[in-house]
C-alpha positions as CSV (number, residue, x, y, z in Angstrom):
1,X,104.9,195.4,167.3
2,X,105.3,192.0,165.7
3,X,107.4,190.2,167.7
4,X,104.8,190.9,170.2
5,X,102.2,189.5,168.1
6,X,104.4,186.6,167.0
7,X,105.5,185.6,170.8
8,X,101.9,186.0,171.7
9,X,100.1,183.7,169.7
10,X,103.6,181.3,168.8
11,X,102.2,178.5,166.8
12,X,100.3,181.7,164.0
13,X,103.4,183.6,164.5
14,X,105.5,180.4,163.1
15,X,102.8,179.6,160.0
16,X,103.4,183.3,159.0
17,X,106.6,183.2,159.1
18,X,106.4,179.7,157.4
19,X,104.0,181.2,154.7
20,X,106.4,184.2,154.0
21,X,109.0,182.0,153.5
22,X,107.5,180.0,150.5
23,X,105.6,182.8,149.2
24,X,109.3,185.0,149.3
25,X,110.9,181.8,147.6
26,X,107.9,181.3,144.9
27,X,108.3,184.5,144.1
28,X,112.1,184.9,143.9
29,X,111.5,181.8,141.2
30,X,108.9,183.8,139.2
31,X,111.1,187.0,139.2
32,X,114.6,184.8,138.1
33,X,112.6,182.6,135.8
34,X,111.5,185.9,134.2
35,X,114.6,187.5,133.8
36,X,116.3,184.0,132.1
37,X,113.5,184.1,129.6
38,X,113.8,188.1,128.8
């Protein structure tokens, strides 16, 4: 279902995946952050 969508459109499928990328990283950062200050 999504790799159809992704090879479909390529260059949306690739900013996704881009965007999911950062916005896993930003929030692994958040969540470790949190846990040093607790």
């Amino acid at each position: 279902m999504m790799a159809s969508k992704i090879s479909e459109t390529d260059e949306s499928g690739l900013l996704l995946s881009t965007a999911e990328k950062l916005l896993r990283r930003g929030l692994d950062v958040k969540w470790s952050t949190h846990v040093i200050r607790r």
